[in-house]
N, C-alpha and C positions, 0 to 999 in steps of 0.2 A: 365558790369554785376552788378545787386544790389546787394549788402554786407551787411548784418546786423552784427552789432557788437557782441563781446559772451556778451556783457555786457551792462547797461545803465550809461554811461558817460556825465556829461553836455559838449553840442557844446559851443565851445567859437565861438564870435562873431572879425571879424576883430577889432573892436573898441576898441575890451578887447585893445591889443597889441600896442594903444599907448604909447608914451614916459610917465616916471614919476615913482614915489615911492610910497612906502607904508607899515605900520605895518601890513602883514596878521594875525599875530596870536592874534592881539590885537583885530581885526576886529573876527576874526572865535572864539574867547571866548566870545566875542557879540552874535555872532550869535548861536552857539550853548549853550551858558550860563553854561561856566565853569568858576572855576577859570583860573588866567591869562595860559596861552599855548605857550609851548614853539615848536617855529619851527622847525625842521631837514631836510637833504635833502632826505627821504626817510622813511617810515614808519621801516623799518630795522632798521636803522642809531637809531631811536628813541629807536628802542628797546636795541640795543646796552648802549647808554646812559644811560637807565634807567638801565639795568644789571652791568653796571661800578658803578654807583651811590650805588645801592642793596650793591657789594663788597666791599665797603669801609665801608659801612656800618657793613658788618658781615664777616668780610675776611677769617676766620675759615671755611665758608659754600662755599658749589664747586658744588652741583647741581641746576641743574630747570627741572621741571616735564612740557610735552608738552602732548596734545592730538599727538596719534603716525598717524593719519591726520589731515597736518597742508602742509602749507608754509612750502617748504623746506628753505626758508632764514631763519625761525625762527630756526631750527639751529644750521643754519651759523653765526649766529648776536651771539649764546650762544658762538659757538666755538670761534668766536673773540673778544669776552669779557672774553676767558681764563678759561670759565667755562663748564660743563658738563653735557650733552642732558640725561634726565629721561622722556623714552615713557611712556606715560597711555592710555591703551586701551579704546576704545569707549564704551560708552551704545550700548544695543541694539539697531541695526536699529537706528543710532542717531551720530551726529555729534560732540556731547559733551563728555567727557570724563566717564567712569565708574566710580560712588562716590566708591566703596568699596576699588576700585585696587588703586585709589586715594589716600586714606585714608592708605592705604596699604605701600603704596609708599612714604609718608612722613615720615620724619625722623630730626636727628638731624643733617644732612649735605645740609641740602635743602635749598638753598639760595630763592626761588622760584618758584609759582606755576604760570602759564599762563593761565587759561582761557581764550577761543577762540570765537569773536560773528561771527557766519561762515554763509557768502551770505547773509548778515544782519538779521540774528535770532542770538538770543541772548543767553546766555553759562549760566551755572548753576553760577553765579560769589559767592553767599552766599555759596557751597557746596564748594568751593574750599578756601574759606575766612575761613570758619570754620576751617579746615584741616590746613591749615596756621597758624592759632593761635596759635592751641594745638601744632604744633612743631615748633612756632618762625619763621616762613620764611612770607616770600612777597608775595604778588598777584599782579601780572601785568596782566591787559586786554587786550587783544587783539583785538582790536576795529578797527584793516584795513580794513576792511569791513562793517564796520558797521558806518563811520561818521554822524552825527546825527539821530543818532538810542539815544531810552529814554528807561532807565529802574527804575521801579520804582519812576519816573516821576520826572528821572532826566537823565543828557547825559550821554551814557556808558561812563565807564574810569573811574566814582567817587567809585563806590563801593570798590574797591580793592585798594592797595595802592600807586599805578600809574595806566596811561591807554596812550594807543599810536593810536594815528591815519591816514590812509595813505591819500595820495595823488595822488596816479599813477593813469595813464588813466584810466578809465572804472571802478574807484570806486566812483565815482561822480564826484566832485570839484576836480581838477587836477591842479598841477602847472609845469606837466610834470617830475613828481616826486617830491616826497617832503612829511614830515611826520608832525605831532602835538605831544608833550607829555605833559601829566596836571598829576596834581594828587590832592586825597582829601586835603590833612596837607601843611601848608606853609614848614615846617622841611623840609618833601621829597620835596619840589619844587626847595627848596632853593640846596638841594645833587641833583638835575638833572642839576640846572644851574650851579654848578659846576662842575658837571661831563662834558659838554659842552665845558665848558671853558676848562677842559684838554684834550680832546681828538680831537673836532671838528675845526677845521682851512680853513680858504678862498683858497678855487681854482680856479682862473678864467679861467681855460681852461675848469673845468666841468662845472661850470655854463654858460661858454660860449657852451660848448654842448648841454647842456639841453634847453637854451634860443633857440636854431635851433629848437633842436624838439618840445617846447612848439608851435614855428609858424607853424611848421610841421603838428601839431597837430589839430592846428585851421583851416587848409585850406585843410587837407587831412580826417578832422573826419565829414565823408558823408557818406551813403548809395552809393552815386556814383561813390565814388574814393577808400572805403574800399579794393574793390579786389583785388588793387594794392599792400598796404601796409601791409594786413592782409592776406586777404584770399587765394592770391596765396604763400605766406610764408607758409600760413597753409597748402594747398594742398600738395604742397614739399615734407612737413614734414611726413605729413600720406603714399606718394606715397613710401618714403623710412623707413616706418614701427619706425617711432620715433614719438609716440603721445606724449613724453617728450618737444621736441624741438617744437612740435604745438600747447600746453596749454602755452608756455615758458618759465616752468620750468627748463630748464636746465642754472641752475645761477652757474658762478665761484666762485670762493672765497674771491675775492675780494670784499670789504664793501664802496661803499665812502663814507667819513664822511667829509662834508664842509657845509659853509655857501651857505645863499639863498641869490641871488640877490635882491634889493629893485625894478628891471623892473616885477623881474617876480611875487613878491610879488603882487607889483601893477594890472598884468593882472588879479591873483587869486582870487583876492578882488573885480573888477568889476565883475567876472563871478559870484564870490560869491553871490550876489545882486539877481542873480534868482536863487536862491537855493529851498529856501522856498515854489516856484511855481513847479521848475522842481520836486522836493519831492513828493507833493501835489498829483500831474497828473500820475507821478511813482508809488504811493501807492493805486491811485484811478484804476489805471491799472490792477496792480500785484493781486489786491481782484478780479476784474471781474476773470480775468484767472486763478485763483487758484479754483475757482470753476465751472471751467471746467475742471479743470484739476482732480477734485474731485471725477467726475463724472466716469471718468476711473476705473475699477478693478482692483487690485493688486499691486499700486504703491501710495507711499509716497509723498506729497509733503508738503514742510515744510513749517508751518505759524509760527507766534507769537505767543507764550504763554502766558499766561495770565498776563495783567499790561504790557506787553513789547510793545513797539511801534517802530518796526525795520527798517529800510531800505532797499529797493529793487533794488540791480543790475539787480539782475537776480533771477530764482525761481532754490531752487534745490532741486530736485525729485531723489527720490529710486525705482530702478525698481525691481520687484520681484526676476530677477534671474541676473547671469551675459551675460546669452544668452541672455535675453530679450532687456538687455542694450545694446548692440552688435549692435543688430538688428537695435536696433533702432537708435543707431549711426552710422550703415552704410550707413542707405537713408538719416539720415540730415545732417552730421559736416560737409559735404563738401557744403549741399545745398544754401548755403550762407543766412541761416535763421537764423544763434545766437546761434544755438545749442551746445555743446561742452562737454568737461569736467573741472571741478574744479582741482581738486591735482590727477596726475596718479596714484602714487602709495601710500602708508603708509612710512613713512618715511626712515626705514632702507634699502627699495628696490631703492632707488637712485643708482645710483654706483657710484656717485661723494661724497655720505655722508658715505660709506662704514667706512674711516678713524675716521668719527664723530658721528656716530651712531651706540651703538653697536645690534647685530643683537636678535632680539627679537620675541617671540612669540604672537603676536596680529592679533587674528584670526578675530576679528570686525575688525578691522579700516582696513583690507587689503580685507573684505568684503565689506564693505562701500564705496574702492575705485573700488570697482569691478563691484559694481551695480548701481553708483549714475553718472548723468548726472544734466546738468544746461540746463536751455532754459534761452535767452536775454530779460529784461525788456525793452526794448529799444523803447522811442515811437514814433521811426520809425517802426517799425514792425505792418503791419494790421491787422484786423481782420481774413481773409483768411489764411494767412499765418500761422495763431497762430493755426487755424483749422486746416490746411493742418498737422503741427506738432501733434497737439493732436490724429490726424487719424493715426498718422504710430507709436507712443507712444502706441493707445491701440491695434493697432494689433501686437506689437509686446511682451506687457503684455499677451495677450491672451495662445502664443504660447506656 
């Protein structure tokens, strides 16, 4: 059976995966033109580091303020840095956080404000910098989804006072896990490489896992072997009423924090080399379809705002109602077309974050999870098929 992935991932090529080393992150602050970037093995891990780093910084401060839809790691990475989850309700119809409840919510205990570039659009990062200021706390970006996405014409992560970025499959450049963190000030870079040094240590049994799945990855990431690895996992999952376990958010608690290997460094940095192409073709995609997708009545689909230059995994659209999104997710998640969901619920509805999240009133963000689905940018995906989607999208807008 054909599989499309939920996402657009670059294929690694067998050739990536010969023997050898390499600095990835000296190579990936080339390529994305930041300051120098430091590695981690996981976009989480990174944000952990940079949260440890923040705390030494201002030890007196115990919270961080999240969009209340995010990554449920984000947090898991707070809770394991000892510090304390502050939901902020959505804008309307919007992925970004409300500036007023915001604004609202800052204080003088606020270690931390997160800004999130969510499906590669990009977060209000000045409206949360502002809010920052006036009560002394941090902004860290939230850039896992967004690797080279520009704003203000320059790569997210610099506006705020760190920025992290991921590596896992199906967000581009993948090293089979694996994160980036930069920031604008040598000061802060100099407290992340510290913070590194105390918490992050060599495990070769997990980068001996990771190195399987990275090969795993290169010979099984096809249109023609997806069903095996993905889409029958996914079917499972839906057949026994756990759309948690079939987006695969259901993460433990566990953090790994270790070094990267210099093999796998190495494969990340050849694939790295057609980035700039797979981008290109990705962006040149995502604009045809997004207006088509336009064309449809009563549903959102999110572009770039003005000066932002984002990145396309995938498109993620608001459907009018929660029915509508229903509908329409019952003729495609399974039809091995990309289609899927982003985060299931608003954060405090995990039952794994129950302990970590206290329970809160966010009537957006539990809307937002209610009505928004993702289609795959994936340039496997034809023409037809893209149409086939957009036909049961607007009859199911209609209804």
């Amino acid at each position: 059976m054909r599989e499309l992935p939920p996402t657009a991932g670059l294929p690694h090529h067998l050739i990536d995966l010969r023997p050898g080393g390499a600095d990835f992150a000296a190579q990936a602050a080339a390529w994305l033109g930041t300051p120098d970037l430091q590695l981690e093995c996981s976009g989480t891990a990174a944000l952990v580091v940079a949260l440890h780093a923040m705390r030494k910084l201002k030890p007196e401060r115990r919270e961080v303020i999240v969009p209340a839809w995010t990554c449920p790691l984000v947090a898991l990475a707070i809770h394991r840095a000892g510090l304390v989850t502050r939901l902020c309700d959505l804008a309307p119809d919007h992925y970004d956080m409300d500036a007023a409840q915001l604004a609202a919510l800052g204080g003088d205990n606020t270690l931390a404000i997160v800004p999130t570039h969510m499906a590669g659009r990009l977060a209000d990062v000045h409206a949360a910098q502002a809010i920052a200021r006036r009560v002394g706390a941090f902004v860290i970006e939230d850039a896992a989804q967004a690797t080279g996405a520009r704003q203000d014409g320059q790569s997210v992560g610099l506006i705020g006072d760190a920025g992290f970025f991921s590596l896992a499959i199906g967000k581009g450049l993948t090293l089979y896990e694996g994160g980036l963190l930069t920031a604008r000030e040598p000061a802060m870079r100099e407290a992340l490489a510290a913070s590194h040094r105390d918490i992050v240590k060599a495990d070769p049994r997990m980068d001996r896992q990771r190195a399987l799945e990275l090969i795993g990855y290169t010979l099984m990431y096809r249109p023609s072997l997806l069903s095996l690895v993905y889409g029958k996992p996914l079917r499972k999952a839906l057949a026994a009423n756990d759309p948690v376990a079939a987006v695969g958010d259901d993460f433990g608690p566990d953090i790994p924090m270790h070094t990267v290997s210099r093999w796998r460094q190495a494969v990340g940095t050849r694939a790295m080399a057609r980035m700039p192409d797979f981008m290109r073709a990705s962006g040149q995609q995502a604009r045809r379809r997004l207006q088509q997708l336009g064309r449809i009545p009563g549903i959102v689909a999110f572009d770039d705002g003005a000066g932002d230059e984002g990145t396309w995994p995938f498109l993620l659209l608001l459907m009018p109602s929660q029915t509508a999104r229903d509908s329409a997710l019952k003729e495609l998640w399974t039809a091995g077309l990309g289609v899927s969901r982003l985060f299931i619920h608003a954060l405090p509805d995990y039952g794994y974050l129950r302990d970590i999240v206290a329970p809160t009133e966010l009537p957006r963000a539990r809307d937002f999870a209610a009505r928004s689905l993702t289609i795959s940018n994936s340039l496997w995906m034809r023409e037809d098929e893209f149409a086939r989607i957009c036909a049961v999208i607007e009859r199911a807008a209609a209804v």
